[in-house]
C-alpha angles and dihedrals in degrees: 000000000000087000092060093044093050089039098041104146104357124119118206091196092055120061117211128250095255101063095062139242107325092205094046096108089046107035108064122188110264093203083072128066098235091050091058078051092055096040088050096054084051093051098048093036092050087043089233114161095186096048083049089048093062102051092059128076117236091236080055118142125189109209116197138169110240091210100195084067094029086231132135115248142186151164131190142244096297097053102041084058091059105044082047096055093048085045091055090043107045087052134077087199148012131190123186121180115184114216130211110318101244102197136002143182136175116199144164104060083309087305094108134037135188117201131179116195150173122231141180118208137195124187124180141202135213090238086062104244109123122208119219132210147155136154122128136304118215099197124185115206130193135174129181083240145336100272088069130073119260124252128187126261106167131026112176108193104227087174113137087224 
């Protein structure tokens, strides 16, 4: 009884208004650009193909340097689902720290942005051996206006290997 009478019409499961939004650290805005960024690092750190899905635009290319023929490649949306859904299976963790933005431009009357940043990932097995990588991202962003969140149209992998 006295736990009830102390208790009376609080909810432990439910925080009140006053303590803040318990997801404001995780969930970014996806109408800014650091808040793509934020919702990015989530989507590849919780392995969730879905989340990662949303956040790229259907006409999306990944370019990359095969560095063993020195020559520009690329594939499209499809692709870079699937090569991100095998990624996130085939791992136990994945940590993924931006850097400093190097560059960024927002164009277009706010409806396209260019940013250039630098990222550390980390990527583990369940064998326990963990792959380590960083170099930059070049993303190019787009939305229809600014009232929508952006996606990603264009990443262009700026990484030395």
């Amino acid at each position: 009884m006295t736990l009830v009478y102390l208790c009376g019409a609080c909810n432990p499961f439910a925080p009140g208004i006053e303590e803040g939004d318990p997801f404001g650290d995780f969930l970014g805005d996806p109408k800014t650009v650091e808040g793509y960024f934020t919702n990015f690092r989530n989507a590849y750190e919780l392995r969730d193909v879905s989340l990662y899905e949303s956040l790229i635009d259907s006409s999306f290319v990944f370019i990359y340097t095969d560095f063993d023929t020195g020559i520009e490649r690329e594939w499209g949306f499809g692709q870079e689902l699937e090569s991100t859904r095998r990624l996130f299976e085939s791992t136990v963790e994945v940590q993924l720290q931006w850097r400093q933005i190097i560059s960024r431009q927002v164009f277009d009357e706010g409806t396209r942005a260019i940013a250039v940043r630098g990222f550390n990932l980390a990527v583990g097995l369940s064998n326990g051996e963990v792959y380590r990588g960083d170099g930059n991202v070049n993303f190019l962003l787009a939305r229809a206006d600014t009232t929508l969140a952006w996606r990603l149209i264009r990443w262009r992998d700026e990484s030395e290997l």
